[in-house]
ZAZA-476164 format. One record per atom (N, C-alpha, C, O): residue number from 1; atom name; x, y, z. Coordinates in pm, whole numbers. Layout:
N
> NUM | CA | X | Y | Z $
...
***
This chain:
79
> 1 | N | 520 | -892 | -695 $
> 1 | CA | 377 | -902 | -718 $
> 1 | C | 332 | -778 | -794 $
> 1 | O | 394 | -673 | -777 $
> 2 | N | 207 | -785 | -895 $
> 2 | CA | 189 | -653 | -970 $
> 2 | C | 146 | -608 | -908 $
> 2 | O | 173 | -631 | -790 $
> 3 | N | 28 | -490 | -951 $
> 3 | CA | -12 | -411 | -901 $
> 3 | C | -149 | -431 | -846 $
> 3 | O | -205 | -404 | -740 $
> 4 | N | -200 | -515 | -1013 $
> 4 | CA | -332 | -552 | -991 $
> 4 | C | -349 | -641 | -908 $
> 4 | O | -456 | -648 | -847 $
> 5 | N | -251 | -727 | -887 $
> 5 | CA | -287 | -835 | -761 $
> 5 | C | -290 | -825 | -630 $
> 5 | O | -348 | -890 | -544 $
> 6 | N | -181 | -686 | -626 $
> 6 | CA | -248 | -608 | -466 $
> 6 | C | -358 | -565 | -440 $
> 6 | O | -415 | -585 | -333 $
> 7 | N | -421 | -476 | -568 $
> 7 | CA | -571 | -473 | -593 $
> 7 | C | -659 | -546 | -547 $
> 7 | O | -734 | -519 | -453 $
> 8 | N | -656 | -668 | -624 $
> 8 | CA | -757 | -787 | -614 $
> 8 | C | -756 | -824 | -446 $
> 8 | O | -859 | -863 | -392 $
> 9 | N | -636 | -809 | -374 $
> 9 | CA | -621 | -846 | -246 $
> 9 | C | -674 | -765 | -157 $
> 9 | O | -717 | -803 | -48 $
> 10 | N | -674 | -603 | -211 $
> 10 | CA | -745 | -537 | -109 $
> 10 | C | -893 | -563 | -99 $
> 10 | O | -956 | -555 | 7 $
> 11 | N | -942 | -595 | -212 $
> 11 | CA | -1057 | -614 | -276 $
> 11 | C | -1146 | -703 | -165 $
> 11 | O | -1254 | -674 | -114 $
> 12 | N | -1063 | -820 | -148 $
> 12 | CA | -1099 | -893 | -93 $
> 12 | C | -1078 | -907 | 54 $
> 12 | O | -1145 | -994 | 110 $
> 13 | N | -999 | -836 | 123 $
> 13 | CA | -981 | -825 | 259 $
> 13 | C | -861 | -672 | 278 $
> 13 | O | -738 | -677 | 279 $
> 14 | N | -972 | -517 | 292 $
> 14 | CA | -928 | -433 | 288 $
> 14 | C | -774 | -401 | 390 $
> 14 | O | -702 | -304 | 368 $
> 15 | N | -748 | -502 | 500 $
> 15 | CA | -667 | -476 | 616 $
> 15 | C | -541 | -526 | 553 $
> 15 | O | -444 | -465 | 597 $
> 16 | N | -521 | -587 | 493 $
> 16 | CA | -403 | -648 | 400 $
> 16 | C | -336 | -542 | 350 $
> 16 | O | -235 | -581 | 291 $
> 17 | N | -353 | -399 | 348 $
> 17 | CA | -320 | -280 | 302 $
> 17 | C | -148 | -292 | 447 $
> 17 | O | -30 | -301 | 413 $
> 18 | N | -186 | -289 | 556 $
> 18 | CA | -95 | -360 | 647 $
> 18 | C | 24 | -419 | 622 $
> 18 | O | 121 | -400 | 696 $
> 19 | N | 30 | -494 | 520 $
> 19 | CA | 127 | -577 | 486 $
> 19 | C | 177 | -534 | 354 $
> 19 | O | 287 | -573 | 314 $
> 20 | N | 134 | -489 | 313 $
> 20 | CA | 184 | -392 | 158 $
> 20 | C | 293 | -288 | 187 $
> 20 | O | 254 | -181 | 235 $
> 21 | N | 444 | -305 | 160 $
> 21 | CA | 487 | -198 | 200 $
> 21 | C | 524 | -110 | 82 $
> 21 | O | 578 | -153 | -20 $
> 22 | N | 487 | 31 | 108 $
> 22 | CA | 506 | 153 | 46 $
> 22 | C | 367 | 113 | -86 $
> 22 | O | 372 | 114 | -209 $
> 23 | N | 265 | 85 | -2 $
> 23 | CA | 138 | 75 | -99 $
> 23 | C | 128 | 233 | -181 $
> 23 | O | 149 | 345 | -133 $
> 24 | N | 96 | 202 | -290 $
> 24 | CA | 54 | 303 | -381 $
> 24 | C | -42 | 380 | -336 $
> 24 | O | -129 | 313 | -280 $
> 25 | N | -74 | 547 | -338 $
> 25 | CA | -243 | 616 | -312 $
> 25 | C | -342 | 591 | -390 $
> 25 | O | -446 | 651 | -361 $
> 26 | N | -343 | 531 | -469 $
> 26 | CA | -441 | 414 | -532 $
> 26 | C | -503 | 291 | -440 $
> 26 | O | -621 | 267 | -416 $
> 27 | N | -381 | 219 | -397 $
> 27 | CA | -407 | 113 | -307 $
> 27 | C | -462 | 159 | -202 $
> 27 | O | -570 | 118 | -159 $
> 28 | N | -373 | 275 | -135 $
> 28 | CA | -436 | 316 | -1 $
> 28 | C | -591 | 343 | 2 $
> 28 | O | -666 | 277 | 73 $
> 29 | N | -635 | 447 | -82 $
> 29 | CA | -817 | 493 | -135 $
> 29 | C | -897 | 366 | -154 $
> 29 | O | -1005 | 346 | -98 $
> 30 | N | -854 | 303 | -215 $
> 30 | CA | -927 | 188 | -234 $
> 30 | C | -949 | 58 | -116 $
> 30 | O | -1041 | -23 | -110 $
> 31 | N | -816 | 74 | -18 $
> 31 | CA | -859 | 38 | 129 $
> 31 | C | -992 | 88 | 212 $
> 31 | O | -1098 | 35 | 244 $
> 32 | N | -925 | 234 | 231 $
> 32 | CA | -1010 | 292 | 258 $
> 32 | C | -1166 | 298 | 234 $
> 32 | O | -1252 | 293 | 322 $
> 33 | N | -1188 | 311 | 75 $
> 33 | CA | -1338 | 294 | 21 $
> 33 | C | -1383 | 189 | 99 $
> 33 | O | -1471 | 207 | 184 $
> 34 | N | -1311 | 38 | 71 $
> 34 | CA | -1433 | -58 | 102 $
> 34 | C | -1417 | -72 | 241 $
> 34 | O | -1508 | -142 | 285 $
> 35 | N | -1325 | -29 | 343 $
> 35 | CA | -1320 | -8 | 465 $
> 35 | C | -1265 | 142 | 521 $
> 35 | O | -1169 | 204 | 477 $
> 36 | N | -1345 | 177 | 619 $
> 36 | CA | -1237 | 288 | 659 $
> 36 | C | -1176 | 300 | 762 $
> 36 | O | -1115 | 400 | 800 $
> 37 | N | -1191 | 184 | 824 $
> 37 | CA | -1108 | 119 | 943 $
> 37 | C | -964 | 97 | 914 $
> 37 | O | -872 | 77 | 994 $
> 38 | N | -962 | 105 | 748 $
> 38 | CA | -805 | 11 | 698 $
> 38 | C | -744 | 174 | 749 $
> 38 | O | -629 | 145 | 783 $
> 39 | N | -753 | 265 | 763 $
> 39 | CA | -720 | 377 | 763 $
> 39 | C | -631 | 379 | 873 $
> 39 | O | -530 | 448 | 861 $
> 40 | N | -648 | 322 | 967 $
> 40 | CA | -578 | 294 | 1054 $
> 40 | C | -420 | 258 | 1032 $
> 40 | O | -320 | 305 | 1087 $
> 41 | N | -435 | 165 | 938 $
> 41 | CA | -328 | 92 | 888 $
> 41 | C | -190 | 159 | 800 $
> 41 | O | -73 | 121 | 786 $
> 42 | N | -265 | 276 | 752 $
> 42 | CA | -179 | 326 | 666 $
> 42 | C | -76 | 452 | 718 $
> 42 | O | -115 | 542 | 793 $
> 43 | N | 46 | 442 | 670 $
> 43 | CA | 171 | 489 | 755 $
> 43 | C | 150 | 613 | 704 $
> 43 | O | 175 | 702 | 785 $
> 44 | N | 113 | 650 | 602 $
> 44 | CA | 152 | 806 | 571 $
> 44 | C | 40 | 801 | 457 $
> 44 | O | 51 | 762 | 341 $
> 45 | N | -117 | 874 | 549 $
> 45 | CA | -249 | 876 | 485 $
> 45 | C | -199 | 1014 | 329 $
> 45 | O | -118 | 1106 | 317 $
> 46 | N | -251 | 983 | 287 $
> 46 | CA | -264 | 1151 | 189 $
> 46 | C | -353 | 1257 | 239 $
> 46 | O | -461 | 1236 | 296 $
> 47 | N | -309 | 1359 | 219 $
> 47 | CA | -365 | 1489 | 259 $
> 47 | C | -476 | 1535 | 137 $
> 47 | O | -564 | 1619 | 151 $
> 48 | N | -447 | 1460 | 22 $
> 48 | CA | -569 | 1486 | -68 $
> 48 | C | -698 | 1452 | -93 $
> 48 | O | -753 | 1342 | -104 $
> 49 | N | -750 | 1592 | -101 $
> 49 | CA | -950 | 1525 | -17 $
> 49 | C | -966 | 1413 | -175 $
> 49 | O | -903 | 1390 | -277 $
> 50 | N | -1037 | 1390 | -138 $
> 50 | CA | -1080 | 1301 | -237 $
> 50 | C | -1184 | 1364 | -368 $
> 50 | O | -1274 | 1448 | -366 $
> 51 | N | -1135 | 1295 | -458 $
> 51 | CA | -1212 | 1332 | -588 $
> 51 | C | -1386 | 1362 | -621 $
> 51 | O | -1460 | 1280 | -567 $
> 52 | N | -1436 | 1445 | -682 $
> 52 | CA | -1586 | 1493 | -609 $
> 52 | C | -1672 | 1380 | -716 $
> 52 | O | -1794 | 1373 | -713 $
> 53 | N | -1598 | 1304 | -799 $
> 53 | CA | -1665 | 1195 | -819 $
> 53 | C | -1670 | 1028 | -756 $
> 53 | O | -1699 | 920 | -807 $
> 54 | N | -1629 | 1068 | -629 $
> 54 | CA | -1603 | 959 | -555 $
> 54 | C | -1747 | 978 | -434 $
> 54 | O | -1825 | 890 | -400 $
> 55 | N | -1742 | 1118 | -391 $
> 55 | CA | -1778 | 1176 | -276 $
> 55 | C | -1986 | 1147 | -298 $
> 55 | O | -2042 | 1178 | -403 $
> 56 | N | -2038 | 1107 | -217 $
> 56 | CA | -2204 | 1090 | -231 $
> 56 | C | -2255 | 1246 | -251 $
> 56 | O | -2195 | 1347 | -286 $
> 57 | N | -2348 | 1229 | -226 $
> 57 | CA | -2455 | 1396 | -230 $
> 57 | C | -2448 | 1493 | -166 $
> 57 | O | -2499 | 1483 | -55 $
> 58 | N | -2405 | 1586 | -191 $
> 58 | CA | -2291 | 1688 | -149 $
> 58 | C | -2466 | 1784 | -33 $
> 58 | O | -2471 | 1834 | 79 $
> 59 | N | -2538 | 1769 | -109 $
> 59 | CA | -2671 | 1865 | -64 $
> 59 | C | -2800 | 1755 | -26 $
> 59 | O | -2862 | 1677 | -98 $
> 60 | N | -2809 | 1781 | 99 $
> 60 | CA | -2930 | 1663 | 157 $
> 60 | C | -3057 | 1696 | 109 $
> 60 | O | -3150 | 1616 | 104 $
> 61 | N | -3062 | 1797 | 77 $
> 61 | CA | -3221 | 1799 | -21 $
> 61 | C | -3242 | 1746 | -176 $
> 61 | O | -3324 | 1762 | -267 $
> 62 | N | -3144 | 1687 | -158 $
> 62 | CA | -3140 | 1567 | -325 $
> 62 | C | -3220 | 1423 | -295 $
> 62 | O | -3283 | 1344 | -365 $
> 63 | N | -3178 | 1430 | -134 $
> 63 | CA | -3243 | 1291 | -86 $
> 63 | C | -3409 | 1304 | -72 $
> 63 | O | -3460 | 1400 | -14 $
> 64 | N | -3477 | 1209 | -125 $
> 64 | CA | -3652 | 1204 | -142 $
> 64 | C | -3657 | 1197 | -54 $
> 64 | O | -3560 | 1136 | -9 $
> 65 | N | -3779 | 1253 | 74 $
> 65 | CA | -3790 | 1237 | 174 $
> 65 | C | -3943 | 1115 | 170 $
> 65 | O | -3991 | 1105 | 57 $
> 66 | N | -3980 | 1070 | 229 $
> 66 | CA | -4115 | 1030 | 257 $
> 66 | C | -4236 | 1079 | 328 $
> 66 | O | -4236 | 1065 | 451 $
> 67 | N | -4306 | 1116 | 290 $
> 67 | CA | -4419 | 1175 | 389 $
> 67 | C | -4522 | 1069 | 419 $
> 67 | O | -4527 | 964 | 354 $
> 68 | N | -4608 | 1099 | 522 $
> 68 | CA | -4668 | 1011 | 589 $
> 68 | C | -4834 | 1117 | 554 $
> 68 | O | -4843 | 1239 | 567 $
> 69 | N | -4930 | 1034 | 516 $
> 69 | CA | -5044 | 1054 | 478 $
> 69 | C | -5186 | 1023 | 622 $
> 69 | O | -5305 | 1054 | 622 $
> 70 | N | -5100 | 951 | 728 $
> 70 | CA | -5179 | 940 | 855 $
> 70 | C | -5268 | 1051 | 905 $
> 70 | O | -5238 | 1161 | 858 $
> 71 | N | -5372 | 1051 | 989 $
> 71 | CA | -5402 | 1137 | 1049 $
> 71 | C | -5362 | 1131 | 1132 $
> 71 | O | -5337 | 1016 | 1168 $
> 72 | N | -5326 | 1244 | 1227 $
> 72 | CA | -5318 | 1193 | 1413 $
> 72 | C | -5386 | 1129 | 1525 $
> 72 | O | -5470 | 1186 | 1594 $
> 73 | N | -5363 | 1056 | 1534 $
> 73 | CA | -5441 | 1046 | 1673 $
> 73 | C | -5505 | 1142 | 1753 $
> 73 | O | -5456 | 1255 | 1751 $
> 74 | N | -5637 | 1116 | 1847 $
> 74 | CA | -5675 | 1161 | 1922 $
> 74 | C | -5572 | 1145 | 2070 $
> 74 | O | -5503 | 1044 | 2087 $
> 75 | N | -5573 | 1196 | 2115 $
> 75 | CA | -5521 | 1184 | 2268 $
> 75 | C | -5621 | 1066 | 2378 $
> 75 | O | -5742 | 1045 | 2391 $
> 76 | N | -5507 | 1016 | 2437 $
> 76 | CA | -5571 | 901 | 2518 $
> 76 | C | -5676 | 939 | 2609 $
> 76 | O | -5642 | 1024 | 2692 $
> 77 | N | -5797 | 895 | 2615 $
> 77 | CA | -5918 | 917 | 2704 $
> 77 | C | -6018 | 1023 | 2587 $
> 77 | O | -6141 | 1019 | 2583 $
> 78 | N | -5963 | 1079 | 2532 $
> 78 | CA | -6093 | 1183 | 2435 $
> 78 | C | -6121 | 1100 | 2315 $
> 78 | O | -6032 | 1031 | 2266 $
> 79 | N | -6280 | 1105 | 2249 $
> 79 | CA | -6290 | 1021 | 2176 $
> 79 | C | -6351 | 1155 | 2063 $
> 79 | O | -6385 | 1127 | 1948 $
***
């Protein structure tokens, strides 16, 4: 079977990584991505962090926060 058709298979049901023997670290990452449960599965994970164009937003103040324009409430019984 090629390569790409192990591909297409992880693609479609990441745990199939399982039955792949001596899957490529291509195959394995790409388990992983769309599951990371498949992680489980794999006999000998890589020790290499992953690529920093893979990785989300390294700094949480990139994320927009929302603010709320409400006033507060009064406290129950004071009017």
């Amino acid at each position: 079977m090629t390569n790409e058709k192990y591909m297409n298979m992880i693609r479609n049901n990441p745990y199939v990584i399982d039955r792949i023997e001596n899957p490529s670290e291509e195959m394995q990452l790409l388990a992983v991505q769309m599951n990371g449960l498949a992680l489980q599965y794999i006999k000998k994970p890589s020790r290499k962090p992953p690529s920093p164009t893979r990785r989300g937003p390294s700094n949480s103040s990139t994320i927009p926060r929302k603010t709320c324009s409400c006033k507060p409430s009064s406290p129950a019984g004071t009017t």
